[in-house]
SEBADO-715847 format. One record per residue: x negated, y negated, z negated of N, C-alpha, C in turn; residue in three letters. Coordinates in pm, whole numbers, plus 50000, padded with zeros to 5 digits. Layout:
XYZXYZXYZALA/...
This chain:
504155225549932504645212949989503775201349939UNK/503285193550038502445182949947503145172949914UNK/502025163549860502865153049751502625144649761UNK/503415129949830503155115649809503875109549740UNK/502985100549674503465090049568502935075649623UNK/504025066849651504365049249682505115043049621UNK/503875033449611504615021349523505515010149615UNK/506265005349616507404992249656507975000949801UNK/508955009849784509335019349869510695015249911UNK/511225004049849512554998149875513024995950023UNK/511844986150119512154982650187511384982550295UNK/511364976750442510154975250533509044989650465UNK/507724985050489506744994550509506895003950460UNK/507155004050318507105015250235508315022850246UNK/509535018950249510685027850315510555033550410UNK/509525033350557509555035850645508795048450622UNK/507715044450578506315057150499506995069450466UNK/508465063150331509215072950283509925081150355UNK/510375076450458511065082950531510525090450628UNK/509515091250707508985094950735507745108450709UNK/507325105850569506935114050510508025132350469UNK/509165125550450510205133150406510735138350477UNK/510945135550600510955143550727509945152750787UNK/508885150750727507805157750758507605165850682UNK/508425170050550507715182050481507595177550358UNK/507105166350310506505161750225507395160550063UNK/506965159149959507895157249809507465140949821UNK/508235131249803507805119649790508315112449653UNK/507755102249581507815102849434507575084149476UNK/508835075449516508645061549482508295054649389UNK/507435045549319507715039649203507985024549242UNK/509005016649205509625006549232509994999149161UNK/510684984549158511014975949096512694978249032UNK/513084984349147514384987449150514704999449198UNK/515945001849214516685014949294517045009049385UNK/517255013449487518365012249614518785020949685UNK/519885020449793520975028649879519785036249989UNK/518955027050054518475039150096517695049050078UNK/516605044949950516085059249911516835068249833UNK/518345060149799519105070549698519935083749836UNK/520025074949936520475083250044519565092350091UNK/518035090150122517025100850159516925110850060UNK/517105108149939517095111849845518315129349838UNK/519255122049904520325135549934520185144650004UNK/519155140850140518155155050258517215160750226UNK/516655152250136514805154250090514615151949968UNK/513825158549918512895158549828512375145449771UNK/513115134049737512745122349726513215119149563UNK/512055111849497512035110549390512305091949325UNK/513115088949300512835072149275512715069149100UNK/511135062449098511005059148896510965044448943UNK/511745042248833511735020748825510595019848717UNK/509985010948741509285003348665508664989048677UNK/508024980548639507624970848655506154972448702UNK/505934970448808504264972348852503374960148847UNK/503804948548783502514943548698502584948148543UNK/503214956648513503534958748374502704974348282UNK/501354967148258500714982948235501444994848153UNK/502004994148055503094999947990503605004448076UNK/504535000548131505835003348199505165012948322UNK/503855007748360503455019648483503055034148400UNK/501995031848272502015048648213503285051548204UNK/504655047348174505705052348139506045059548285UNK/505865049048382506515057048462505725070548577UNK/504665068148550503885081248570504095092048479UNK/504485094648372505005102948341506135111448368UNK/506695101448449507975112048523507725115748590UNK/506235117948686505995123248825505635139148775UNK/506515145048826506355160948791505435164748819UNK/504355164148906503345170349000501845169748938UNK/501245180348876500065177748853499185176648952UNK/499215175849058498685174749189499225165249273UNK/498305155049310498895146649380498275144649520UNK/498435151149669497895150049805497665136649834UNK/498635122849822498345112749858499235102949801UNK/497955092249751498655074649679498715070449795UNK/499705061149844499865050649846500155041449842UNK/499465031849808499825019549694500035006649824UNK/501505005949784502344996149985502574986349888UNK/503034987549773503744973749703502784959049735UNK/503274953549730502394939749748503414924449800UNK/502704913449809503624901349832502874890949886UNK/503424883149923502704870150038502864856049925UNK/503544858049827504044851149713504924841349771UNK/504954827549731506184823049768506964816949946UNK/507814828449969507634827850122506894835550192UNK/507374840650343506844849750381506034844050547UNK/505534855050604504834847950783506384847250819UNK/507654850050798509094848750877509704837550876UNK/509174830250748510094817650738509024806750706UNK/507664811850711506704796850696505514800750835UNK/505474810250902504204811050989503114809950944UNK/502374805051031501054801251030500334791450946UNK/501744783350906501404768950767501504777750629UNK/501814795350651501974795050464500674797250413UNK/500764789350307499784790350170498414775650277UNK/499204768450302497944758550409497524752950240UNK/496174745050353495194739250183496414724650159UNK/496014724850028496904714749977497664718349902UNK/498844730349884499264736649843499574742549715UNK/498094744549638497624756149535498914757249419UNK/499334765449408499804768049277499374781549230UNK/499074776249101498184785149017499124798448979UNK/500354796248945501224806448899501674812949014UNK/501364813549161501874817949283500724827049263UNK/499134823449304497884830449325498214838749192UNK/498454840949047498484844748978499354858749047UNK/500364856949050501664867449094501194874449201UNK/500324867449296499904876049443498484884849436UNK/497804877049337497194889149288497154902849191UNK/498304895449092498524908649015499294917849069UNK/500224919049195500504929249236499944933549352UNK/498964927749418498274929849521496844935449481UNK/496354931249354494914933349337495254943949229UNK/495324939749139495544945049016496504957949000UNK/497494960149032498604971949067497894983549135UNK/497464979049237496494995649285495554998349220UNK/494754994149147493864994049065494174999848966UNK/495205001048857496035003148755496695022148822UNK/497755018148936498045030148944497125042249036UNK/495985039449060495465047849115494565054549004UNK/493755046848873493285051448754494145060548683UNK/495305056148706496765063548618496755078848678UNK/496315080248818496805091048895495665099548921UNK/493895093048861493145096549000492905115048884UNK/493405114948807493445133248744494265139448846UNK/495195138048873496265143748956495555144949086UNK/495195134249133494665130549279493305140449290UNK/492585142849196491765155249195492015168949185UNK/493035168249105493875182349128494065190049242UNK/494415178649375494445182949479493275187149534UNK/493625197149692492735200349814491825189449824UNK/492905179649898491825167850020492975157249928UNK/492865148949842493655140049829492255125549863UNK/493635118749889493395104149976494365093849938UNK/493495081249868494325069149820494025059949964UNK/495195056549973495385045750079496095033850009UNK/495395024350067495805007649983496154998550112UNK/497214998550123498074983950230497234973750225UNK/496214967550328495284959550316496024951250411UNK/495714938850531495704930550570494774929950665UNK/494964923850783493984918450918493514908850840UNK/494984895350759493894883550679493354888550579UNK/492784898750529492224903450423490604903350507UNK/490394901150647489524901450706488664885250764UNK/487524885450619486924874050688486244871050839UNK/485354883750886485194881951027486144875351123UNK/487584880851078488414877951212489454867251163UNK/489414861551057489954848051037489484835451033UNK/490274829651161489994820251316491444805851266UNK/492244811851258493234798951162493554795651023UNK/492804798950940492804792950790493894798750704UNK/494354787150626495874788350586495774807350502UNK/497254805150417497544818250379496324824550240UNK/496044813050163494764814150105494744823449982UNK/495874824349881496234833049818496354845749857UNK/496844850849971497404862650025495934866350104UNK/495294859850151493974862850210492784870250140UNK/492804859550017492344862449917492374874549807UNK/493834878049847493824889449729493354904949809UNK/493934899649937493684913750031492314921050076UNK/491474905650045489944904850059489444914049914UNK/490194906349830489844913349705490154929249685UNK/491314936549751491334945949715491014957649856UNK/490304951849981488974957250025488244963749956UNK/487934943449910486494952849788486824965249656UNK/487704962449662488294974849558488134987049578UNK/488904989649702488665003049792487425009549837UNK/486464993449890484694999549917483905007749783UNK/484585002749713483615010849538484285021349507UNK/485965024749518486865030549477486135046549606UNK/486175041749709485445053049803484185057549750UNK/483145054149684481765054349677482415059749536UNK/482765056049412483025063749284483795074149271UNK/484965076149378485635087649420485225100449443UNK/484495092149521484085105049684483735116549561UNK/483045115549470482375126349411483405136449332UNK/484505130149302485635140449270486275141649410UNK/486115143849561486805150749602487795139149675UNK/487945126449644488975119849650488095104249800UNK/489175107649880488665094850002489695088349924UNK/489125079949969489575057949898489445051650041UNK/490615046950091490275036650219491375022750177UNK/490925013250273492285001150305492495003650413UNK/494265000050439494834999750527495444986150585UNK/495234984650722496024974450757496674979350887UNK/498024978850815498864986350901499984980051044UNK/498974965051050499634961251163500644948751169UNK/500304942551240501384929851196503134935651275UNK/504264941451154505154946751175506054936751161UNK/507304943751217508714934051215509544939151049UNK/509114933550968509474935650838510304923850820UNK/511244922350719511344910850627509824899950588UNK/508644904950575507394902950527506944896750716UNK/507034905250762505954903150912507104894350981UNK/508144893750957509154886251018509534893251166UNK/510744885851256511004888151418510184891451504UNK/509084880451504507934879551631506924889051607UNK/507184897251517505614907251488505594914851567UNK/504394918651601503834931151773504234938251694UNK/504634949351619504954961151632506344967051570UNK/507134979051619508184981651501507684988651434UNK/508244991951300507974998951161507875015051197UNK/508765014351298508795028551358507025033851357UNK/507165031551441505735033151546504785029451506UNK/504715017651393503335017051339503245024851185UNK/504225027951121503905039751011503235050951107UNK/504135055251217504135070951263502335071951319UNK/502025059051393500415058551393499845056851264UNK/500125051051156499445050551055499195063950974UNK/500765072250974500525085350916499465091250972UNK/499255092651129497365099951216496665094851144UNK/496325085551122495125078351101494945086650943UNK/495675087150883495755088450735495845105450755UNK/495845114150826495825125250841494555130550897UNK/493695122350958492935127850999491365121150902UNK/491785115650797490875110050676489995120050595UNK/488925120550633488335133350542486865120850426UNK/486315131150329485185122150243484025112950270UNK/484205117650483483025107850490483595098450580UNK/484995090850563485615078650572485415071650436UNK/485315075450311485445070550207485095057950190UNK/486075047850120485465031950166485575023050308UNK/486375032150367486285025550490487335017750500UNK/487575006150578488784991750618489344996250769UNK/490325005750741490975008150919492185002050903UNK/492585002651040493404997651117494605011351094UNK/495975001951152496855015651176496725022151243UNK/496105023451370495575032451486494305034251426UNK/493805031551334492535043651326491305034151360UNK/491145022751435489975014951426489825009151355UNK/487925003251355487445005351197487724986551238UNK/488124981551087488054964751056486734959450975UNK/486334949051066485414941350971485744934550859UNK/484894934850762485394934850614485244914250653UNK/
């Protein structure tokens, strides 16, 4: 049975991943901020695992990799992440506009956006070699894409997603040689709490395309910036 491990599995994206995954076969191993009702409920059909910990908290993440039973790990992925204060649902197109800056916001949106996959994918990448074909996937952003950002604004959250691109482009290239593809994902502007009402897609339908895309990932994607359907993004 293979094995995924996600970080911020509570709600929107990463609940959806979970659920989905777990229907499919899969052992799934959350690591989270908290507990909640519905992975404690998937938790009662499937094979679903929930560790709390604090994921800017380096401590607290070795701690909680140690509860992951699996010396083999098929697939990271690292969903946790934040828009920091306020989301596209309740500020649009004005959040994070210039003028703005707070230092302790950019602080928070990068340490769990930049810094957190970075942390738990080093924590894992023994395991992640253990496996066949294992593959880290990192929740990237369309605004993580300078080519195609045309309205500004959102400068923290832009910024960090840009940053952990670049994470993934080296993370593919230092990988690849144990065996391990490294990509970013941008999985679509969804109707989350995060993507708000008006977002083109449901959670449904854009995990269930994202799972293809992420299934059909072999070593010479490594480093690559796709889309949830599988097309490639300019960095």
């Amino acid at each position: 049975m293979p094995v995924l491990v996600i970080t911020g599995a509570t709600r929107g994206l990463g609940l959806e991943f979970a659920r989905q995954y777990a229907a499919q076969g899969w052992e799934v191993v959350t690591i989270n901020r908290r507990r909640c009702e519905a992975l404690d409920a998937l938790a009662r059909d499937y094979p679903v695992q929930t560790i709390v910990a604090d994921l800017t908290d380096d401590q607290s993440l070795r701690e909680a990799v140690k509860e992951i039973p699996h010396s083999a790990i098929d697939l990271l992925l690292n969903n946790a992440g934040t828009m920091g204060d306020g989301t596209m649902a309740d500020a649009g197109r004005s959040h994070q506009a210039f003028g703005t800056f707070n230092r302790d916001e950019w602080l928070r949106v990068f340490d769990l956006n930049v810094c957190t996959p970075m942390a738990v994918t080093e924590l894992l990448v023994d395991r992640l070699a253990a496996a066949k074909q294992p593959v880290v996937v990192t929740l990237s952003s369309i605004l993580g894409s300078n080519a195609l950002n045309s309205i500004g604004n959102f400068y923290a959250y832009r910024a960090s997603k840009a940053a952990v691109n670049s994470i993934m482009k080296s993370m593919g290239i230092n990988l690849k040689e144990r065996g391990i593809t490294c990509v970013a994902l941008h999985p679509g502007w969804v109707r989350t709490d995060m993507g708000g009402p008006s977002a083109e897609l449901d959670a449904a339908e854009a995990i269930s395309s994202a799972r293809s895309t992420i299934a059909d990932l072999g070593l010479d994607d490594a480093g690559r910036y796709l889309s949830w359907n599988g097309e490639e993004m300019p960095y």
